[in-house]
PDB file of N, CA, C and O in Angstrom:
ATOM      1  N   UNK A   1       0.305 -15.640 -17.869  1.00  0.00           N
ATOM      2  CA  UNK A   1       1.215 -14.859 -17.056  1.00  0.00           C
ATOM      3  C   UNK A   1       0.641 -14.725 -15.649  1.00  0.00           C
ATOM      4  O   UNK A   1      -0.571 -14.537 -15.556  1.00  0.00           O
ATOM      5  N   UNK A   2       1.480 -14.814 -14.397  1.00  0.00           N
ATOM      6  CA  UNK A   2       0.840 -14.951 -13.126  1.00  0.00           C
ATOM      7  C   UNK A   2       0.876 -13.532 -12.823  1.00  0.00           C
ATOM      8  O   UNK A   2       1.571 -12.662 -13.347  1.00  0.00           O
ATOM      9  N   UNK A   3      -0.233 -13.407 -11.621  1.00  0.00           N
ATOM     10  CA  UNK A   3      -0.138 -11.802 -11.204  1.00  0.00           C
ATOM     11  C   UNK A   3       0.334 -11.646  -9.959  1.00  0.00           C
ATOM     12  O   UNK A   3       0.121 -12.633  -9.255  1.00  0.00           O
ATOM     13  N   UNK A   4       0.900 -10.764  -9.431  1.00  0.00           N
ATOM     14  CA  UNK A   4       1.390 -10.232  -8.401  1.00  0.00           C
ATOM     15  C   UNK A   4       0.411  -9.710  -7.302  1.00  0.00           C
ATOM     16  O   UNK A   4       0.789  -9.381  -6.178  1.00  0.00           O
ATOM     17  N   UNK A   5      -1.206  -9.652  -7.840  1.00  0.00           N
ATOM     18  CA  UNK A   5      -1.963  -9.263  -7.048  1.00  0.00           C
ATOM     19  C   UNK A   5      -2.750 -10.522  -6.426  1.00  0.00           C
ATOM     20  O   UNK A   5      -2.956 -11.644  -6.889  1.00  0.00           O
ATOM     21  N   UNK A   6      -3.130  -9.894  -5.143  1.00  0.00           N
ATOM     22  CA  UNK A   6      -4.393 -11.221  -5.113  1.00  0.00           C
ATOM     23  C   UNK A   6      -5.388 -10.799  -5.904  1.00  0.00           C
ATOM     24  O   UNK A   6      -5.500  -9.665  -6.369  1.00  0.00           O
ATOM     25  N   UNK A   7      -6.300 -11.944  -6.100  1.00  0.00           N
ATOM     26  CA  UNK A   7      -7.813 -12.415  -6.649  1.00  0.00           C
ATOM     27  C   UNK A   7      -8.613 -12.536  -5.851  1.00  0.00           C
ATOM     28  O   UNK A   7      -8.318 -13.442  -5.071  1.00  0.00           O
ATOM     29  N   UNK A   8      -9.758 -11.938  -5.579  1.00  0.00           N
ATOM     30  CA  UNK A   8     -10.936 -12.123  -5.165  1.00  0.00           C
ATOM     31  C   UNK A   8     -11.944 -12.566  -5.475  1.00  0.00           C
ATOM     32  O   UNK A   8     -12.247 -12.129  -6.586  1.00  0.00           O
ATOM     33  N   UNK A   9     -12.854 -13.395  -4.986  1.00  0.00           N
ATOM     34  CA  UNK A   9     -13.980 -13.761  -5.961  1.00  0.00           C
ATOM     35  C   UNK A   9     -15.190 -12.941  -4.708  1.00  0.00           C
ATOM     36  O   UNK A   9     -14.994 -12.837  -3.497  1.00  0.00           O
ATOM     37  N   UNK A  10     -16.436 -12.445  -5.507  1.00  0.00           N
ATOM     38  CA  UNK A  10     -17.377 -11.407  -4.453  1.00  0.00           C
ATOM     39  C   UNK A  10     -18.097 -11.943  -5.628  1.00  0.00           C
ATOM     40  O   UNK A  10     -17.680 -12.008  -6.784  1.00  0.00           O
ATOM     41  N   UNK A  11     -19.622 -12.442  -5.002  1.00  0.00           N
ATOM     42  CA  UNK A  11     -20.499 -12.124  -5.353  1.00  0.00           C
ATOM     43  C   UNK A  11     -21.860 -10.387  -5.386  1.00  0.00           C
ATOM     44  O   UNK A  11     -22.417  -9.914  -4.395  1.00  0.00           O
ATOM     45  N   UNK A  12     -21.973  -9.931  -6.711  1.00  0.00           N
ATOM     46  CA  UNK A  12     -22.760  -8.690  -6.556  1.00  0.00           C
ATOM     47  C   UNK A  12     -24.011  -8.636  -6.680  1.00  0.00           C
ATOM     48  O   UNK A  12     -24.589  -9.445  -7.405  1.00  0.00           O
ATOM     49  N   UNK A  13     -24.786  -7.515  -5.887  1.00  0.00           N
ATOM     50  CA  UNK A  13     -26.390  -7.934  -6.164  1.00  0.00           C
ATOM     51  C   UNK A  13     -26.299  -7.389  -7.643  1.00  0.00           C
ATOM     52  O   UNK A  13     -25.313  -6.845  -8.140  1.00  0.00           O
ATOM     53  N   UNK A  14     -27.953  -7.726  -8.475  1.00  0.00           N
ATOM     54  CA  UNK A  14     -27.325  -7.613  -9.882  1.00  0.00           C
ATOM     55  C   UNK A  14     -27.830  -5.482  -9.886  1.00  0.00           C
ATOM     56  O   UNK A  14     -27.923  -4.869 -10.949  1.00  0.00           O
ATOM     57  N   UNK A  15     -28.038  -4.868  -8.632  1.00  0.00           N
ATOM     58  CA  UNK A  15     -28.358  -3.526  -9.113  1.00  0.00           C
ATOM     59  C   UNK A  15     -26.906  -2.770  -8.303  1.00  0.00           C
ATOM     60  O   UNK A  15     -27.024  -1.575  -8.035  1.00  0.00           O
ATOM     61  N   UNK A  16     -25.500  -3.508  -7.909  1.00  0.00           N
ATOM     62  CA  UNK A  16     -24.566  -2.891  -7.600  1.00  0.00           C
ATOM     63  C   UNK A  16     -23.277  -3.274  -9.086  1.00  0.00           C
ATOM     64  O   UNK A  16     -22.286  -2.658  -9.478  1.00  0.00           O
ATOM     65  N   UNK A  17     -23.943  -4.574  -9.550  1.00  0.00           N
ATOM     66  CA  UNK A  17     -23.349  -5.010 -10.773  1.00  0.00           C
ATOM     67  C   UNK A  17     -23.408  -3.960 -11.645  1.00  0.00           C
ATOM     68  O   UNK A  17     -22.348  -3.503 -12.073  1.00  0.00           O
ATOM     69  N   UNK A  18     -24.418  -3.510 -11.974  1.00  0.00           N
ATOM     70  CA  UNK A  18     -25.358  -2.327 -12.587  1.00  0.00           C
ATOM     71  C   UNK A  18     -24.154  -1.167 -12.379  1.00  0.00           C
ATOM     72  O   UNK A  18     -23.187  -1.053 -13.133  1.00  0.00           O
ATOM     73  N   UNK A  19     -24.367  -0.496 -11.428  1.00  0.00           N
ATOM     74  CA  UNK A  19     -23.608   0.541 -10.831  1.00  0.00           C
ATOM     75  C   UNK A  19     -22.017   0.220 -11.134  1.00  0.00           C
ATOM     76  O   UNK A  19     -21.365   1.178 -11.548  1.00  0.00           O
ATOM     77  N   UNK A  20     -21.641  -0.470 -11.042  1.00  0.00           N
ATOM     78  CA  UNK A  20     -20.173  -0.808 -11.450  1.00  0.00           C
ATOM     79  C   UNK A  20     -19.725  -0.835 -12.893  1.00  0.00           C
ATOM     80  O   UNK A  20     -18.612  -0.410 -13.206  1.00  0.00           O
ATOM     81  N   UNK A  21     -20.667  -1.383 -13.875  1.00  0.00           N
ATOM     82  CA  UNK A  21     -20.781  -1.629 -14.889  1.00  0.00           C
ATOM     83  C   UNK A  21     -20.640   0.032 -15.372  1.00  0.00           C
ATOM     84  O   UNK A  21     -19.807   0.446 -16.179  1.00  0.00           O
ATOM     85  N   UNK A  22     -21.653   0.846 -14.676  1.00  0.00           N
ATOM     86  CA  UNK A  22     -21.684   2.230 -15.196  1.00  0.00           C
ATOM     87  C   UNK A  22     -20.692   2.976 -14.964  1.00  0.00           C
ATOM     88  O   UNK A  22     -20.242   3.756 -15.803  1.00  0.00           O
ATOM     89  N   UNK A  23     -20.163   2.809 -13.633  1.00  0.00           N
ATOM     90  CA  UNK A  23     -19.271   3.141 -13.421  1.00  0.00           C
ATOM     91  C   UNK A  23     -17.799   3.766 -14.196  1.00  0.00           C
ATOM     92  O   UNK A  23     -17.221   4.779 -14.592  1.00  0.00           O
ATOM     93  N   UNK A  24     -17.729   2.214 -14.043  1.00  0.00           N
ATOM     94  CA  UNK A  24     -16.195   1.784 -14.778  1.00  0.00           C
ATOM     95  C   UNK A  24     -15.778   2.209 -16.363  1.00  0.00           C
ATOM     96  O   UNK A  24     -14.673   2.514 -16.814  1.00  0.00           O
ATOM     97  N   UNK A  25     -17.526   2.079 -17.252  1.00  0.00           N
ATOM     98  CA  UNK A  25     -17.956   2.724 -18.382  1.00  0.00           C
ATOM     99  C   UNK A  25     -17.339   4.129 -18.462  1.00  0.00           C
ATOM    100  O   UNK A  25     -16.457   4.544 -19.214  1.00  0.00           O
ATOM    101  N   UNK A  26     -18.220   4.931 -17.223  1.00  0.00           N
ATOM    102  CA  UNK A  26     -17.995   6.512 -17.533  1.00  0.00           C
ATOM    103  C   UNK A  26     -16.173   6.662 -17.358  1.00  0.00           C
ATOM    104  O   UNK A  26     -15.391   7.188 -18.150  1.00  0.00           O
ATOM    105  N   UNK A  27     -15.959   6.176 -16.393  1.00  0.00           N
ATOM    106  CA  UNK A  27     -14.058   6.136 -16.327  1.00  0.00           C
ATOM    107  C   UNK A  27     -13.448   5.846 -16.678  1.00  0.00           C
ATOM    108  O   UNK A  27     -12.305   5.988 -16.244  1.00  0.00           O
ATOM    109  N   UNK A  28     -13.849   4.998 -18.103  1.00  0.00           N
ATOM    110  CA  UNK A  28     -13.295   4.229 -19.093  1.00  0.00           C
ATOM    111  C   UNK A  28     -11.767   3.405 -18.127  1.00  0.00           C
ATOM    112  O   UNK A  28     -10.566   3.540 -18.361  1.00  0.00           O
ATOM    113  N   UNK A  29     -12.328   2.739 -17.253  1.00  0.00           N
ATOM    114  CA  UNK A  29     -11.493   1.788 -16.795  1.00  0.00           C
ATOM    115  C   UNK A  29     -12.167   0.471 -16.377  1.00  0.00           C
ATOM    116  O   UNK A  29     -13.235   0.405 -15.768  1.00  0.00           O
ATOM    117  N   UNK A  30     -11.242  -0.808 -16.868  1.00  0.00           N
ATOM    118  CA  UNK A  30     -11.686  -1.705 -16.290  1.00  0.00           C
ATOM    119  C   UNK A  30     -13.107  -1.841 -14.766  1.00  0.00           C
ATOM    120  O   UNK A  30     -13.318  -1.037 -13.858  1.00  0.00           O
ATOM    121  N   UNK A  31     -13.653  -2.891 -15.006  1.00  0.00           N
ATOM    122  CA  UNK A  31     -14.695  -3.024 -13.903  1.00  0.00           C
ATOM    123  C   UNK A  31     -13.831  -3.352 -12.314  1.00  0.00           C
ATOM    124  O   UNK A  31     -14.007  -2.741 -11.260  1.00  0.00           O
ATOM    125  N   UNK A  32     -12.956  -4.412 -12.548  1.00  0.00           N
ATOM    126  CA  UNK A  32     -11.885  -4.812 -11.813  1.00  0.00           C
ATOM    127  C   UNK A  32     -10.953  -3.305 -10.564  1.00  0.00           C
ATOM    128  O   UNK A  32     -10.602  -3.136  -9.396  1.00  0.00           O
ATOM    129  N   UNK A  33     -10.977  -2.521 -12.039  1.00  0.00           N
ATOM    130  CA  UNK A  33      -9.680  -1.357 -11.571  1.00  0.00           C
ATOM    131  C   UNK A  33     -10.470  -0.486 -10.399  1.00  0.00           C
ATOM    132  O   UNK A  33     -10.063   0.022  -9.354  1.00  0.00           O
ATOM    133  N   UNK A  34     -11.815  -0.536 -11.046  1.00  0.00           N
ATOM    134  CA  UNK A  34     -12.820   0.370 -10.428  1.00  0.00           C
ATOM    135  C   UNK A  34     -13.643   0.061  -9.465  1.00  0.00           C
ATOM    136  O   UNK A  34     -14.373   0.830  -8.841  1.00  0.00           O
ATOM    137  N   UNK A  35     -13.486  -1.425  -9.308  1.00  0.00           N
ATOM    138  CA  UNK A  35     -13.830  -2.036  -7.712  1.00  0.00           C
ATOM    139  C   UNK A  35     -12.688  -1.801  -6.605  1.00  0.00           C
ATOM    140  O   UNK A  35     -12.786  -1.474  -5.423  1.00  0.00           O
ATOM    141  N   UNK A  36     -11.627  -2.072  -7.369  1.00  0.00           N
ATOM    142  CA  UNK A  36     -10.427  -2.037  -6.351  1.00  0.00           C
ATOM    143  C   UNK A  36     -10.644  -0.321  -5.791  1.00  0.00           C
ATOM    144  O   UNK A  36     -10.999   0.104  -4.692  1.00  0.00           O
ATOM    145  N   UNK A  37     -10.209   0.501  -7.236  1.00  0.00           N
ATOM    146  CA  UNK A  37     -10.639   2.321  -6.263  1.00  0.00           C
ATOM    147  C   UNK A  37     -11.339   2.561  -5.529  1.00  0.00           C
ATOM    148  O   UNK A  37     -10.912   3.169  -4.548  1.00  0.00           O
ATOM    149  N   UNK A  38     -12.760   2.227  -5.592  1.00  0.00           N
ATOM    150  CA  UNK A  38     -13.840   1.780  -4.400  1.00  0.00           C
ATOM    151  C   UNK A  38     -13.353   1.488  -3.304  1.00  0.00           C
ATOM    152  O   UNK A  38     -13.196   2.371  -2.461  1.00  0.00           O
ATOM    153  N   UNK A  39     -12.952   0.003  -3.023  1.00  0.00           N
ATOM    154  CA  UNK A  39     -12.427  -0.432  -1.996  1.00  0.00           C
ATOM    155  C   UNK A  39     -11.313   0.280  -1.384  1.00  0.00           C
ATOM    156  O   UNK A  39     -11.573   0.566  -0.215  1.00  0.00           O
ATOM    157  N   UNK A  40     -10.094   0.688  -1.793  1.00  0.00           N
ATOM    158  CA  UNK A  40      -9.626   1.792  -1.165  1.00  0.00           C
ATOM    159  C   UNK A  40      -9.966   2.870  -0.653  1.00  0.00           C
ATOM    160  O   UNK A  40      -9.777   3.309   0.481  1.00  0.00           O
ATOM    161  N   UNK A  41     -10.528   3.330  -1.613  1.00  0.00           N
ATOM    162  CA  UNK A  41     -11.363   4.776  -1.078  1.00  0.00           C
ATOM    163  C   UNK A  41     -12.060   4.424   0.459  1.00  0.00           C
ATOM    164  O   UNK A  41     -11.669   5.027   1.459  1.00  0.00           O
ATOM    165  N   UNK A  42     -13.061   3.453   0.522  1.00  0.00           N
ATOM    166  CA  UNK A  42     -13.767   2.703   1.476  1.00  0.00           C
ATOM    167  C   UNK A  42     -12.724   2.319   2.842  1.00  0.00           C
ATOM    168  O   UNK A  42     -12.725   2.315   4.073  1.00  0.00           O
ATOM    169  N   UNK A  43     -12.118   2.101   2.017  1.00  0.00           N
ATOM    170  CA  UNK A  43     -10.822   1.475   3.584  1.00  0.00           C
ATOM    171  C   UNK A  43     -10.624   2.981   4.293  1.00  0.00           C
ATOM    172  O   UNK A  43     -10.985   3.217   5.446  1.00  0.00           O
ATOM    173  N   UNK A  44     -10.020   3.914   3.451  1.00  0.00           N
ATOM    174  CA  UNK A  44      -9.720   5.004   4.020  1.00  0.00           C
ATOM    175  C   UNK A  44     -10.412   6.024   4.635  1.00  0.00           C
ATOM    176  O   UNK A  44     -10.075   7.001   5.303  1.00  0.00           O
ATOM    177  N   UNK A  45     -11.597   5.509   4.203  1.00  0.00           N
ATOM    178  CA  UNK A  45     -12.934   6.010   5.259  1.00  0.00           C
ATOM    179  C   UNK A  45     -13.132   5.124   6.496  1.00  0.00           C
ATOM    180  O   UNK A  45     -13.421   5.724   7.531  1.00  0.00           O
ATOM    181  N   UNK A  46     -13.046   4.081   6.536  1.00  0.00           N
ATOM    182  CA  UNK A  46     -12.899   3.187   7.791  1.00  0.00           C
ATOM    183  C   UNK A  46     -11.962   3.674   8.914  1.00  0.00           C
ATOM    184  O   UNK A  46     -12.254   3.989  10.068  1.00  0.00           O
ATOM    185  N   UNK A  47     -10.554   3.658   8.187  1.00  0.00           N
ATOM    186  CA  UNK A  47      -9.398   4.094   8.829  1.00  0.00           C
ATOM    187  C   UNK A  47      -9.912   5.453   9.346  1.00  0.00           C
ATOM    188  O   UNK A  47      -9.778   5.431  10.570  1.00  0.00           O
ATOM    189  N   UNK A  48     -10.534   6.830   8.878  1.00  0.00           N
ATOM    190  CA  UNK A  48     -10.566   8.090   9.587  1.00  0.00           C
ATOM    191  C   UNK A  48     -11.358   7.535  10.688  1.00  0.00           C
ATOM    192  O   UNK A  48     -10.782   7.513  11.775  1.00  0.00           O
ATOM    193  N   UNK A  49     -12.854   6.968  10.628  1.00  0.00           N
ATOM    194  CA  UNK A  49     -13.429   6.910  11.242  1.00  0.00           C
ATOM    195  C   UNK A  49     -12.924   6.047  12.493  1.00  0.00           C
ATOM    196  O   UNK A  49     -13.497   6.261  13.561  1.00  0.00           O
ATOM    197  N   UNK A  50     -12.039   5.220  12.462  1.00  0.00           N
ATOM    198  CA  UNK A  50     -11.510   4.328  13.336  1.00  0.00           C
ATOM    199  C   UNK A  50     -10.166   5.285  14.350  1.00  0.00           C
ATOM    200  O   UNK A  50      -9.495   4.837  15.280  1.00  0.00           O
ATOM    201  N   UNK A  51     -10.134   6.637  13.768  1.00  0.00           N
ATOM    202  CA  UNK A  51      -9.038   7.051  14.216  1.00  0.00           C
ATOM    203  C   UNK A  51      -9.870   8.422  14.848  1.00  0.00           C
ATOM    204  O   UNK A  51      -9.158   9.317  15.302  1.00  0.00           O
ATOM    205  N   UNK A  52     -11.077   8.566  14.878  1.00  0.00           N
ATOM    206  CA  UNK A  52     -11.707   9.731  15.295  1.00  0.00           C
ATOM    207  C   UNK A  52     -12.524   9.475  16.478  1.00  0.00           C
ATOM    208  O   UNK A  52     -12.940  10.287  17.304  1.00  0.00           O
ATOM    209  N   UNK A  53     -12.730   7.840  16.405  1.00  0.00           N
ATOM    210  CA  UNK A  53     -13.549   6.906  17.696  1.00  0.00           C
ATOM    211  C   UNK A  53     -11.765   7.214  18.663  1.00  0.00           C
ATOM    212  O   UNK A  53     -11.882   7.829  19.723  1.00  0.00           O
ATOM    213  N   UNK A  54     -11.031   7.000  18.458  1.00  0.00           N
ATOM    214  CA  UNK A  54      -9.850   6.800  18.968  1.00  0.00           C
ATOM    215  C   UNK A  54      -9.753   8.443  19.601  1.00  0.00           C
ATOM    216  O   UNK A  54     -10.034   8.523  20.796  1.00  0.00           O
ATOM    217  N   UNK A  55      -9.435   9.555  19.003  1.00  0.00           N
ATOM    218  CA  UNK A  55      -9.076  10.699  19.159  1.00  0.00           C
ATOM    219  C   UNK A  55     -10.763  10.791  20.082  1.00  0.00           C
ATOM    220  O   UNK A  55     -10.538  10.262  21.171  1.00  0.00           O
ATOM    221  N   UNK A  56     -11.691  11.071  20.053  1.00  0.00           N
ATOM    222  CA  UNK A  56     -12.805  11.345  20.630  1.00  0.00           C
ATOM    223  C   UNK A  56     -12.249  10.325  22.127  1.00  0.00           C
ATOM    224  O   UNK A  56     -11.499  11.029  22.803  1.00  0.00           O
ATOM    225  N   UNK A  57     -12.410   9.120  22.662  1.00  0.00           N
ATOM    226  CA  UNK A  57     -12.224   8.734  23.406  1.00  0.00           C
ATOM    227  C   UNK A  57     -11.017   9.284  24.171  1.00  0.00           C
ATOM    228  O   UNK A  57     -11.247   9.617  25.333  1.00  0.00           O
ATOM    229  N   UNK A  58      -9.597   9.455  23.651  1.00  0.00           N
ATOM    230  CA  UNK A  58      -8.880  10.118  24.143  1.00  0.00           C
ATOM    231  C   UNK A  58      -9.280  11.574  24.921  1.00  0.00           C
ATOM    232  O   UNK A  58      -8.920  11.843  26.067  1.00  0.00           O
ATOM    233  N   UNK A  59     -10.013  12.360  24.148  1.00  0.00           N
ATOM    234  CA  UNK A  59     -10.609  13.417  24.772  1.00  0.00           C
ATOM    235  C   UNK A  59     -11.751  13.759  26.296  1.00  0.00           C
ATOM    236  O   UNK A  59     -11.971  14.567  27.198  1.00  0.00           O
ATOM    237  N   UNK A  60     -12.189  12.452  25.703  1.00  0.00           N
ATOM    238  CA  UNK A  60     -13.285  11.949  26.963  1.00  0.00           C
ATOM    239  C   UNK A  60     -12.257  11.297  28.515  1.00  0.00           C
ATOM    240  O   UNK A  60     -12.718  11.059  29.631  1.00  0.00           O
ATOM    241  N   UNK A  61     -11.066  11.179  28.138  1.00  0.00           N
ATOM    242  CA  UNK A  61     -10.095  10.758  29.547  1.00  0.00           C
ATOM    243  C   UNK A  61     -10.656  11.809  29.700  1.00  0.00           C
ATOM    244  O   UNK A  61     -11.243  12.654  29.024  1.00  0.00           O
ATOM    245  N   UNK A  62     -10.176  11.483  31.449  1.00  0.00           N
ATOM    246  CA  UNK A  62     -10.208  12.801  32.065  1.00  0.00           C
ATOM    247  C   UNK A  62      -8.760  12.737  32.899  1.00  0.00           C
ATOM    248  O   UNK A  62      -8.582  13.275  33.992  1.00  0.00           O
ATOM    249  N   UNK A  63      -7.725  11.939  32.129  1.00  0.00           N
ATOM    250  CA  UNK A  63      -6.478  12.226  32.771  1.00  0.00           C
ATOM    251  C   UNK A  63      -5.347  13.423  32.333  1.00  0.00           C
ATOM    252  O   UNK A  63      -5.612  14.408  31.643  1.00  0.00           O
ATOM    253  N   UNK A  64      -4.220  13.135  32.824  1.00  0.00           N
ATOM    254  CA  UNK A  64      -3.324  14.281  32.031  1.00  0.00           C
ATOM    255  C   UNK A  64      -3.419  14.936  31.034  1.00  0.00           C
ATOM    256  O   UNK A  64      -3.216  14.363  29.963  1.00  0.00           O
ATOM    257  N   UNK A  65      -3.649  15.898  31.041  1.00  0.00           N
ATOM    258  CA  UNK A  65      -3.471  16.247  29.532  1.00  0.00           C
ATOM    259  C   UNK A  65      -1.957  17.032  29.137  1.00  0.00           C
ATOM    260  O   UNK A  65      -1.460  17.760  29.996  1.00  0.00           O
ATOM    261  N   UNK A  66      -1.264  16.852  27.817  1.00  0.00           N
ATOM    262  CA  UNK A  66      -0.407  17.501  27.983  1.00  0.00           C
ATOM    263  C   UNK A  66      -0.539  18.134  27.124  1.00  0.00           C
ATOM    264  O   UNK A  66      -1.027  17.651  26.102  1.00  0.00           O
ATOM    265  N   UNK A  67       0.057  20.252  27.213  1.00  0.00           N
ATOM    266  CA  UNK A  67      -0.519  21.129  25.898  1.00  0.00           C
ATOM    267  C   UNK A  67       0.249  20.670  24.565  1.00  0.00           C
ATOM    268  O   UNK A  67       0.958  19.673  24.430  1.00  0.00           O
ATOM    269  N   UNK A  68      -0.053  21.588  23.673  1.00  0.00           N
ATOM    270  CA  UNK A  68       0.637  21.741  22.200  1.00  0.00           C
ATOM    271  C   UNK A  68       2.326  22.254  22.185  1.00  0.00           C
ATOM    272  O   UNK A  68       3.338  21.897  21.582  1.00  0.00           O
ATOM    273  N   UNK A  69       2.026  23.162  23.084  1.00  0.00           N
ATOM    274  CA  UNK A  69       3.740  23.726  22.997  1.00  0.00           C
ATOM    275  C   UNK A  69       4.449  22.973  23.812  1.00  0.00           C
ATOM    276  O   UNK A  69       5.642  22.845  23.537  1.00  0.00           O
ATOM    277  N   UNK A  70       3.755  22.092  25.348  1.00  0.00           N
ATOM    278  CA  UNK A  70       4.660  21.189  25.899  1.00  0.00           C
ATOM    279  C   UNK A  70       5.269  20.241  24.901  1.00  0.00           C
ATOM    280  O   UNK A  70       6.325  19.674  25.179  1.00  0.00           O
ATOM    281  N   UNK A  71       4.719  20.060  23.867  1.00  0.00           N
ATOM    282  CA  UNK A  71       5.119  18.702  22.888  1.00  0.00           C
ATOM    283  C   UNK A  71       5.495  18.973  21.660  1.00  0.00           C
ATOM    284  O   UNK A  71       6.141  18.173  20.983  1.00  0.00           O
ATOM    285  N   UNK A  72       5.102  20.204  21.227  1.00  0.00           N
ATOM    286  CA  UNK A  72       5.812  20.483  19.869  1.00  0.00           C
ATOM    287  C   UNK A  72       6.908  21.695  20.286  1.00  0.00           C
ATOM    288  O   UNK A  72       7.922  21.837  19.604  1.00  0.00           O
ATOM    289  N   UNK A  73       6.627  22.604  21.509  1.00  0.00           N
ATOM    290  CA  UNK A  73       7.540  23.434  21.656  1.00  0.00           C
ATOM    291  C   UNK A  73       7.036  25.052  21.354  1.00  0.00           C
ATOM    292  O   UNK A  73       7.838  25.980  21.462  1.00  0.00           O
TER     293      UNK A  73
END
């Protein structure tokens, strides 16, 4: 049966293999399911941090600023 997801192939060192293995054990979920949660989780830490370099720089303008109630009212 074909899958709808992609496939990845990653090589692991064998003491994150380890960790995954335990992992996935204690959560009684697939090793697979529990790399992917990882990796999300991980993205969405990227994404804040990519959006706080963003908001910090914005702050550091030193142009217009416009207030809270000009824009929400």
């Amino acid at each position: 049966m074909a899958t709808t997801k992609r496939r990845l192939n990653i090589t692991l060192s064998p003491e994150i293999d380890e960790l995954i293995k335990e992992i996935a054990k204690r959560d009684e979920v697939p090793q697979a399911t529990k790399v992917a949660e990882l990796l999300r989780s991980s993205l969405l830490l990227e994404e804040d941090r990519a959006l706080s370099l963003l908001g910090e720089e914005r702050l550091r303008d030193k142009g217009k600023k416009i207030s809270h109630t000009d824009i929400w009212g």
